[in-house]
Backbone bond lengths (Angstrom), bond angles and torsions (degrees), N, CA, C in turn:
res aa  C-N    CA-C-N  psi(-1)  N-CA   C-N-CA  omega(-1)  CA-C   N-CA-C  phi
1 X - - - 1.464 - - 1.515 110.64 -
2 X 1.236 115.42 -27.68 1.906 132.03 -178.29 1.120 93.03 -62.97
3 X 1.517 125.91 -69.28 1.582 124.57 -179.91 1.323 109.58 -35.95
4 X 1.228 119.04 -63.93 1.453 122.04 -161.44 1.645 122.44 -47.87
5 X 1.468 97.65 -33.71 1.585 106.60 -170.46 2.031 90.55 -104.45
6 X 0.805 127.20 21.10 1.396 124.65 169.11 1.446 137.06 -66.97
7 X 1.093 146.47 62.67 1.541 156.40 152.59 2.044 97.11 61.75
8 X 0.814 160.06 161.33 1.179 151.05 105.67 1.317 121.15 -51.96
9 X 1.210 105.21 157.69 1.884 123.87 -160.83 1.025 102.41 -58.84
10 X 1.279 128.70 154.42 2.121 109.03 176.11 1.775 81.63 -87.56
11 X 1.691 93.21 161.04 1.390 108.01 155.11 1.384 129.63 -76.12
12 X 1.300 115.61 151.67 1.508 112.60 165.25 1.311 114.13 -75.27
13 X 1.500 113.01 140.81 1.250 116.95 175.50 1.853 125.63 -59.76
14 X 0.835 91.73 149.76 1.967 94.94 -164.33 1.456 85.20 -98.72
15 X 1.336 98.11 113.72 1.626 135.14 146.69 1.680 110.82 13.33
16 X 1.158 140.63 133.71 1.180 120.71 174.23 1.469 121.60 -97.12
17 X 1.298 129.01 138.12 1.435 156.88 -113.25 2.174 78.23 -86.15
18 X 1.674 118.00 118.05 1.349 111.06 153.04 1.576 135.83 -50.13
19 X 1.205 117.29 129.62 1.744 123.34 -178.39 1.524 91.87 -39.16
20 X 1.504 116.50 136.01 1.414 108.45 154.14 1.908 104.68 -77.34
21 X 1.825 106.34 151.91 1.329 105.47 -152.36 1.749 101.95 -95.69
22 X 1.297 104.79 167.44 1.690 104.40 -123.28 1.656 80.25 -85.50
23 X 1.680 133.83 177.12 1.146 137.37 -155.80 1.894 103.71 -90.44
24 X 1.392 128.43 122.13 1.064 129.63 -165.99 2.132 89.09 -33.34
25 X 1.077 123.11 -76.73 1.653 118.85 -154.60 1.282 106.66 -47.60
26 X 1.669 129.46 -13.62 1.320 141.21 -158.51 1.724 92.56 -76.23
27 X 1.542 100.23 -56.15 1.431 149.43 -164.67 2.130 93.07 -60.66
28 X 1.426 123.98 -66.40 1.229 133.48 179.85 1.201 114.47 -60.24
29 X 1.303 111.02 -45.28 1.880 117.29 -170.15 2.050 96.10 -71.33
30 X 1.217 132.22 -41.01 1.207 118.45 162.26 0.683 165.08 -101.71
31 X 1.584 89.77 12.00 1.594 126.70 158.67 2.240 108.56 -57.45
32 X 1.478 80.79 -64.99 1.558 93.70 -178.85 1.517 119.61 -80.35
33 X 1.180 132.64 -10.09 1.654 135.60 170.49 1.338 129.03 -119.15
34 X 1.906 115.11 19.50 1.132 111.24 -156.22 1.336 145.99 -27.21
35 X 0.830 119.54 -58.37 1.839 125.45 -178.51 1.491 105.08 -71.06
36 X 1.496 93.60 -32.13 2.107 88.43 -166.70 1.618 93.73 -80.89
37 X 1.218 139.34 -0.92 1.392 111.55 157.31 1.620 100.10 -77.81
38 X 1.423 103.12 154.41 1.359 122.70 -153.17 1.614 89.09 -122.71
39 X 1.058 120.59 -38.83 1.629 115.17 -160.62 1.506 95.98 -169.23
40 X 1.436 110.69 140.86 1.536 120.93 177.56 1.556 109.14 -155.58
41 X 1.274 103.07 120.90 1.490 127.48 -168.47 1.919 117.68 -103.05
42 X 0.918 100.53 64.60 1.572 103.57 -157.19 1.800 99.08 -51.14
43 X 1.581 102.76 -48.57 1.792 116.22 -158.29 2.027 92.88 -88.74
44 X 0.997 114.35 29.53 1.092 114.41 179.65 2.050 101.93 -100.91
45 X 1.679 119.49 158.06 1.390 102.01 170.04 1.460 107.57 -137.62
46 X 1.393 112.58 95.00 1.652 124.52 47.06 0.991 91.85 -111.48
47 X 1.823 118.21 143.34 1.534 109.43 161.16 1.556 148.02 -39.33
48 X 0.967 123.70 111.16 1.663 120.34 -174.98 1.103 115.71 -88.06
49 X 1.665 110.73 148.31 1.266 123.79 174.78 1.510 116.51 -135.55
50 X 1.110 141.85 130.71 1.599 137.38 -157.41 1.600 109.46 -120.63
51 X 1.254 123.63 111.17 1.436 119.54 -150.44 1.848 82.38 -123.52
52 X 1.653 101.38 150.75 1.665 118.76 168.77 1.747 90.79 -43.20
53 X 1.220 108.48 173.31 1.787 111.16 158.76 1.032 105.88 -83.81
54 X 1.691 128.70 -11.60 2.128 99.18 -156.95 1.821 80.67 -109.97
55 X 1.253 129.74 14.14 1.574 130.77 142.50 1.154 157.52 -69.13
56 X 1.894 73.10 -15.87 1.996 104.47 178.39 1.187 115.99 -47.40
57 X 1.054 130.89 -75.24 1.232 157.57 175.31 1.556 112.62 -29.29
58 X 1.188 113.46 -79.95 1.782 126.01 160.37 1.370 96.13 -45.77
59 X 0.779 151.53 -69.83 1.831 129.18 -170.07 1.096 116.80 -80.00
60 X 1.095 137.23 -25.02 1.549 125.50 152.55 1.529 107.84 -63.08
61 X 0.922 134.85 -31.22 1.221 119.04 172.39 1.967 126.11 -69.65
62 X 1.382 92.49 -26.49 1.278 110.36 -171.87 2.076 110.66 -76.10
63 X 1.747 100.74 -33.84 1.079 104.38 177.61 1.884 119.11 -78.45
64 X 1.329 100.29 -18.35 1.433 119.28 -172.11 1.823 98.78 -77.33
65 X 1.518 112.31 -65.77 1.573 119.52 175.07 1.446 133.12 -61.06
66 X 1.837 99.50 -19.16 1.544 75.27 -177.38 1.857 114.81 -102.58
67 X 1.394 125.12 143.15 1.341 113.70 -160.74 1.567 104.93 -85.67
68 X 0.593 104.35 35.47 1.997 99.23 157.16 1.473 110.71 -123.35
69 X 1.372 111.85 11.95 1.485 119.67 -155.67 1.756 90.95 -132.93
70 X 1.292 118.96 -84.94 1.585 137.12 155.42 1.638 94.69 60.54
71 X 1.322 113.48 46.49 1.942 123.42 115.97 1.176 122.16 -3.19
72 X 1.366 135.06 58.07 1.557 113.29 -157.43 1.791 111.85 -129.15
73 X 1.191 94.45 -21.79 2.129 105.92 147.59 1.126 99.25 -89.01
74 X 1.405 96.35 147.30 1.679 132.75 139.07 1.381 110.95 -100.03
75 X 1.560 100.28 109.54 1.392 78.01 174.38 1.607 127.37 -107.04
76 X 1.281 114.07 3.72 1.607 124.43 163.11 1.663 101.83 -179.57
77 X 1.615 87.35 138.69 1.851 92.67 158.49 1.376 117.83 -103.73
78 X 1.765 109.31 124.52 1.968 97.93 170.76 1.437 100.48 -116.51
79 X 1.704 92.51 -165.11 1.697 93.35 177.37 1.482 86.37 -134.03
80 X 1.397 108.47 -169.49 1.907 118.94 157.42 1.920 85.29 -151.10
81 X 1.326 88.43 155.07 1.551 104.77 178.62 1.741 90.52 -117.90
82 X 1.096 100.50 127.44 1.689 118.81 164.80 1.397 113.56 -133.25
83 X 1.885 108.65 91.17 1.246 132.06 -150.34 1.839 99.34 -63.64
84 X 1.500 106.13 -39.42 1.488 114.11 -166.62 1.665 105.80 -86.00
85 X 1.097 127.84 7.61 1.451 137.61 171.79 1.688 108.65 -72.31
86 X 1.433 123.44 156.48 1.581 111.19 154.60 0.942 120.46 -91.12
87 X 1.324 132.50 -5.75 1.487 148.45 163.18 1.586 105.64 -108.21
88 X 1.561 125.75 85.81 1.284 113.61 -137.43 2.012 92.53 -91.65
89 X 1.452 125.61 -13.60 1.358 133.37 -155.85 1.647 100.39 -114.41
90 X 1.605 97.39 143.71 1.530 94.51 175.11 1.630 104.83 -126.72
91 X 1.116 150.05 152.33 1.263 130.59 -151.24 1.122 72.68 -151.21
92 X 1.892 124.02 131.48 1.690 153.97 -153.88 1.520 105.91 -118.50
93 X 0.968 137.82 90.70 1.337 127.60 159.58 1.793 110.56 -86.85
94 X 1.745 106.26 119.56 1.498 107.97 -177.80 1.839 99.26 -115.39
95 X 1.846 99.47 99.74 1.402 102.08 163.34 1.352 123.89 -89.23
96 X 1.676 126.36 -169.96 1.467 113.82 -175.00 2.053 70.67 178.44
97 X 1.585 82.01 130.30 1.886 97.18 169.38 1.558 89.28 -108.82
98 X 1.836 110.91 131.74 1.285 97.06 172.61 1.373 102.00 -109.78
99 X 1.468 118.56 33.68 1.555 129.01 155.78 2.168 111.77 -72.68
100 X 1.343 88.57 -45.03 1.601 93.53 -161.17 1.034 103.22 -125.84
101 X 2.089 121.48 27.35 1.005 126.40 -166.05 2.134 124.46 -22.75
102 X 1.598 72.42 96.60 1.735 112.05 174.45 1.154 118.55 -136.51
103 X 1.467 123.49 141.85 1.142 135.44 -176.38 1.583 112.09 -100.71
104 X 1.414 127.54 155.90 1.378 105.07 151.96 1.682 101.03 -156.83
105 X 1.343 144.60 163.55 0.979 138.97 176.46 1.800 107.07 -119.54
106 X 1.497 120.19 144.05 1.333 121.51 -163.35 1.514 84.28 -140.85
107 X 1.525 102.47 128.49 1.251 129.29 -176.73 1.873 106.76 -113.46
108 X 1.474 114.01 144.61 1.305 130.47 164.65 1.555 95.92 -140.72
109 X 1.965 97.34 142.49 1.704 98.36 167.82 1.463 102.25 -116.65
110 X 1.410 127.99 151.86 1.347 136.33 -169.14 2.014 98.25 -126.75
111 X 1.283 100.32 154.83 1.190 110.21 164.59 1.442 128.74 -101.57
112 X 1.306 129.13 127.39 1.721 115.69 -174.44 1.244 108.84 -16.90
113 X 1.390 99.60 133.05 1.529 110.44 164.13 1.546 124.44 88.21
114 X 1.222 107.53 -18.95 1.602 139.94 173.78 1.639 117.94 -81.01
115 X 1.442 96.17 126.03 1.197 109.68 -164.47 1.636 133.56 -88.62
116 X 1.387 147.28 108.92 1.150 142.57 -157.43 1.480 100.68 -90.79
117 X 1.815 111.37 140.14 1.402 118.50 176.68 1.650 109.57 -62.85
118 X 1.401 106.17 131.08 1.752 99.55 -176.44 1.552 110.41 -80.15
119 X 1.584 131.30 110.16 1.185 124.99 162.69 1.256 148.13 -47.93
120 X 1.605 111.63 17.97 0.973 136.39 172.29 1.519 126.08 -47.58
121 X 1.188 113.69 -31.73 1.614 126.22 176.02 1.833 98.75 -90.18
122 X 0.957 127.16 -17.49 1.236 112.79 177.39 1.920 125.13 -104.81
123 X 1.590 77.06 -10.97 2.262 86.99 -178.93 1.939 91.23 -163.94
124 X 1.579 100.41 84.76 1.622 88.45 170.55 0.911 128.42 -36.01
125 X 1.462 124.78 -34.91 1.406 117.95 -176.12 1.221 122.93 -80.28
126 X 1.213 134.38 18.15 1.537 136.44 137.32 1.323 122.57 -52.54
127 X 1.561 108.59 -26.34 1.512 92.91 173.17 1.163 127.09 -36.23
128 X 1.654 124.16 -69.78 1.582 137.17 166.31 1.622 100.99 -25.82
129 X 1.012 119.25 -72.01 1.708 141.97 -147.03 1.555 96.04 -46.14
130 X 1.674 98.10 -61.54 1.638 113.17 171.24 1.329 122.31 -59.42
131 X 1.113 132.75 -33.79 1.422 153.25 126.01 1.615 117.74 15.36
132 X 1.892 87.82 -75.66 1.406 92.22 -168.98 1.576 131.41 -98.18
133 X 1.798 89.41 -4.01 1.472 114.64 171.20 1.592 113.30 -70.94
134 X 1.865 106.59 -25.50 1.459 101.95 -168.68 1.783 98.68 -96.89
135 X 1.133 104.53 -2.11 1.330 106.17 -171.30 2.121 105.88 -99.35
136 X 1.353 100.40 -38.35 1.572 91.77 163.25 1.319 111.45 -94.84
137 X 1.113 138.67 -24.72 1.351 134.55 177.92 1.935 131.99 -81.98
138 X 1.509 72.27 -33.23 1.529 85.35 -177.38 1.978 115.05 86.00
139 X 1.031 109.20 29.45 1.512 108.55 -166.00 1.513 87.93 -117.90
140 X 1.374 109.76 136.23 1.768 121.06 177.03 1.722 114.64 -83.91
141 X 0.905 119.72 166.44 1.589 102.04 174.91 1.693 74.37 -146.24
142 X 1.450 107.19 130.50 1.587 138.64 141.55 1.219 122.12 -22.72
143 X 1.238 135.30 128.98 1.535 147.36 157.13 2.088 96.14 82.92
144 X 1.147 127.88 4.43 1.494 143.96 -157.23 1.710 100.97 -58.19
145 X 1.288 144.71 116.21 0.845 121.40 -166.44 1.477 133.22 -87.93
146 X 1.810 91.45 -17.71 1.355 96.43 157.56 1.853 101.69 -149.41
147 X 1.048 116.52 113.18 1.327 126.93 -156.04 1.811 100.53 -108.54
148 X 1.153 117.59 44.51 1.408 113.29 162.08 1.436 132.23 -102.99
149 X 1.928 129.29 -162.15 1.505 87.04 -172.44 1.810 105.06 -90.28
150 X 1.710 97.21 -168.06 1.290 98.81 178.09 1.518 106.33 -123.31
151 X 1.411 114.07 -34.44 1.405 106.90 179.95 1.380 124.44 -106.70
152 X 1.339 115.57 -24.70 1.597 131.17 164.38 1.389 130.23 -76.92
153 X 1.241 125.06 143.74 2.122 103.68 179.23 0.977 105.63 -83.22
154 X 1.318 108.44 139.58 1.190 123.81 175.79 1.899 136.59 -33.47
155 X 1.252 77.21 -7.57 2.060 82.99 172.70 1.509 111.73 -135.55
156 X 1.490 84.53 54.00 1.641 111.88 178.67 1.372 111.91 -93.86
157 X 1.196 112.52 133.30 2.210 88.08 -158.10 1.936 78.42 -126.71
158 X 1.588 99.83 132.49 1.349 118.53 -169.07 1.493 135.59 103.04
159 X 1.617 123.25 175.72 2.015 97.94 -173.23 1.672 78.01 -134.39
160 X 1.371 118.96 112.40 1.363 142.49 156.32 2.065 106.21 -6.35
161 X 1.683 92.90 -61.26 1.473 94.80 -163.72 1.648 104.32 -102.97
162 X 1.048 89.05 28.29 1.496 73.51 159.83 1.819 131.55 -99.26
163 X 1.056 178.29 -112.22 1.104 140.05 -106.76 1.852 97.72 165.51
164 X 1.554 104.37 -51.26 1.704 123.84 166.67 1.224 114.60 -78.17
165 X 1.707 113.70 -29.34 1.700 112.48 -168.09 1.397 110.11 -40.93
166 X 0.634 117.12 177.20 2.094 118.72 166.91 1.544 105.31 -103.43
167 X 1.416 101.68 128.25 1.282 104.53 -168.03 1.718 134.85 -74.71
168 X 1.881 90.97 20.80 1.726 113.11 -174.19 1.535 93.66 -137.67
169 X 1.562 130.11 -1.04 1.189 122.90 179.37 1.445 121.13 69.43
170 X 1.304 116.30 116.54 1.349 105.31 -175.88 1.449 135.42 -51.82
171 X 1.571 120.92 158.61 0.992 123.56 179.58 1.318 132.81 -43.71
172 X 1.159 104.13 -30.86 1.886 104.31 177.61 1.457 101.43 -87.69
173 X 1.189 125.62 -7.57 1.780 112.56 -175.17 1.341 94.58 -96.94
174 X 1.385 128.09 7.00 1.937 111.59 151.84 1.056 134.27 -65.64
175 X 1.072 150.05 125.55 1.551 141.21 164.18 1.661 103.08 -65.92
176 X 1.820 87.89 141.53 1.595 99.25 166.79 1.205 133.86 -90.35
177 X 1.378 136.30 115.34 1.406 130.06 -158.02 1.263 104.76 -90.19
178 X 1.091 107.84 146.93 2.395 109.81 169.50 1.654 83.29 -134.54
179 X 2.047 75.19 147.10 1.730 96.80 160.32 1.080 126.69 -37.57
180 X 1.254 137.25 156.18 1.709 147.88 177.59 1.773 92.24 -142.36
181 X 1.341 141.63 84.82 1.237 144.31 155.98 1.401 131.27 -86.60
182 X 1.166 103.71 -23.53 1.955 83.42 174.34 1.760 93.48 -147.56
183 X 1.510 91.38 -177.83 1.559 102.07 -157.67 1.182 90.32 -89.44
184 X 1.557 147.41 23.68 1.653 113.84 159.19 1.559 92.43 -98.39
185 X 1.308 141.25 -19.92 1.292 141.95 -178.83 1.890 104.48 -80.99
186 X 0.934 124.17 -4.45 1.628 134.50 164.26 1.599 109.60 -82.81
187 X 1.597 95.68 -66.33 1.413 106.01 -177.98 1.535 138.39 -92.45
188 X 1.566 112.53 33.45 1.293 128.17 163.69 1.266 138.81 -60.14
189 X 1.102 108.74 13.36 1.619 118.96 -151.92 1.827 95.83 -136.70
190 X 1.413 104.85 154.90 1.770 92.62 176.54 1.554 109.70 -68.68
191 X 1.361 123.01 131.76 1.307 130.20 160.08 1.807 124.49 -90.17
192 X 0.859 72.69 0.63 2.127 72.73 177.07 0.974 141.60 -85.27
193 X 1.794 112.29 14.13 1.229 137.15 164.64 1.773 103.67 -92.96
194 X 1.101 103.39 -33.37 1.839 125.27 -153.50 1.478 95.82 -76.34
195 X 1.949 104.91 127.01 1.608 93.51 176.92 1.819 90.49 -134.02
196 X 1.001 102.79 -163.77 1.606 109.43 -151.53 1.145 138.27 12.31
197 X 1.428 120.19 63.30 1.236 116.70 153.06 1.579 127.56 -83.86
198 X 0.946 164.93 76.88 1.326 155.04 -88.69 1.940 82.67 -151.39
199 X 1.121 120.42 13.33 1.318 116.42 -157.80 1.729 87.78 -123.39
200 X 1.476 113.99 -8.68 1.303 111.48 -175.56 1.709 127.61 -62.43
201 X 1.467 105.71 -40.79 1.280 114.65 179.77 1.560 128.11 -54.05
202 X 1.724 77.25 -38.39 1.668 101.97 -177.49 1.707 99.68 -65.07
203 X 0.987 117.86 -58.91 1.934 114.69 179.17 1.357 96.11 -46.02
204 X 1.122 120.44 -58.51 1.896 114.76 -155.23 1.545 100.15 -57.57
205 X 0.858 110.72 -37.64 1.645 137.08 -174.33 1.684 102.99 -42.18
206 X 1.534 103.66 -72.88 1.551 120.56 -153.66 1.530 98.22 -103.06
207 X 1.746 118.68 -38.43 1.482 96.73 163.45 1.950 84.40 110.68
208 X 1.389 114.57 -7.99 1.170 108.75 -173.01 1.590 114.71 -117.25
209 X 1.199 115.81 110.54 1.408 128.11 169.89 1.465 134.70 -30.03
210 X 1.384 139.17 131.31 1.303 132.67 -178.24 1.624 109.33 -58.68
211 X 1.501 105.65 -29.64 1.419 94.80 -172.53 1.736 106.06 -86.72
């Protein structure tokens, strides 16, 4: 009767679950740059990989040329500012092979003032990308061929995304608005190029301006 009411055997524990295996470019980039990969995120999405900066270059190139790999968009460069870091900038490269449609993202961190190689020789269209990172961020990129801003005017003093900006932008970077009330203050300008306004009659009408 002791038997009968007796506990069952414990089980053995089931095996623990194998790494899924890491992404072939995960696999290439540290094959060929060992030490200077810094960090590699295989189970991450998109996988990351964190390369020295003076590696940039050679591994982006390496992921772009070799055809089991075939890197061949860029599809945007960002940064993040992490003010309390000693390396306070992280500079984002987001590729995509639309051979073996795969993604992967390749990270470098820079220190104020420190300069990132411009990938310009390896995906022209970083120009822009680099562009707008040096223009909100304030980070230069090397060999750049024309490294001014892209979205701010040029006597814009400060980098939007960075981290200190003020998060409403300072007071002098507002524009000042004035009234617009009646339609001779609308329509001062030659109109006889200008076609659909269908909203015109209505101003002449009431005396009150679109703006």
């Amino acid at each position: 009767m002791a038997e009968e009411n007796a506990p069952p055997p414990p089980q053995a524990a089931a095996p623990p679950a194998a790494a899924p295996p890491l992404p072939a470019a995960v696999v290439a980039l540290t094959d060929a740059l060992g030490d200077r990969v810094l960090e590699a995120k295989g189970s991450a999405t998109p996988p990351i990989v964190r390369l020295v900066p003076g590696a940039l270059i050679e591994g982006l190139t390496l992921l772009r040329d070799r055809p089991d790999l075939c890197f061949d968009f860029l599809s945007s460069v960002t940064a993040v500012h992490w003010p309390k870091r000693e390396r306070p900038f992280d500079v984002v490269y987001h590729l995509y092979s639309t051979t073996q449609r795969q993604r992967l993202a390749v990270k470098i961190d820079l220190a104020e003032g420190e300069e990132a190689p411009t990938a310009c020789g390896v995906w022209p269209g970083a120009n822009w990308h680099e562009r707008e990172v040096f223009d909100l961020f304030g980070i230069r990129f090397a060999g750049h061929p024309d490294l001014t801003r892209i979205l701010m005017p040029d006597d814009w003093v400060g980098h939007p995304l960075r981290k200190e900006y003020p998060l409403a932008g300072h007071e002098r970077d507002h524009l000042q608005y004035r009234e617009v009330g009646t339609a001779e203050h609308v329509y001062n300008y030659d109109k006889a190029p200008i076609r659909g306004f269908g909203w015109k009659k209505e101003v002449e009408k009431t005396g009150v301006g679109r703006g």
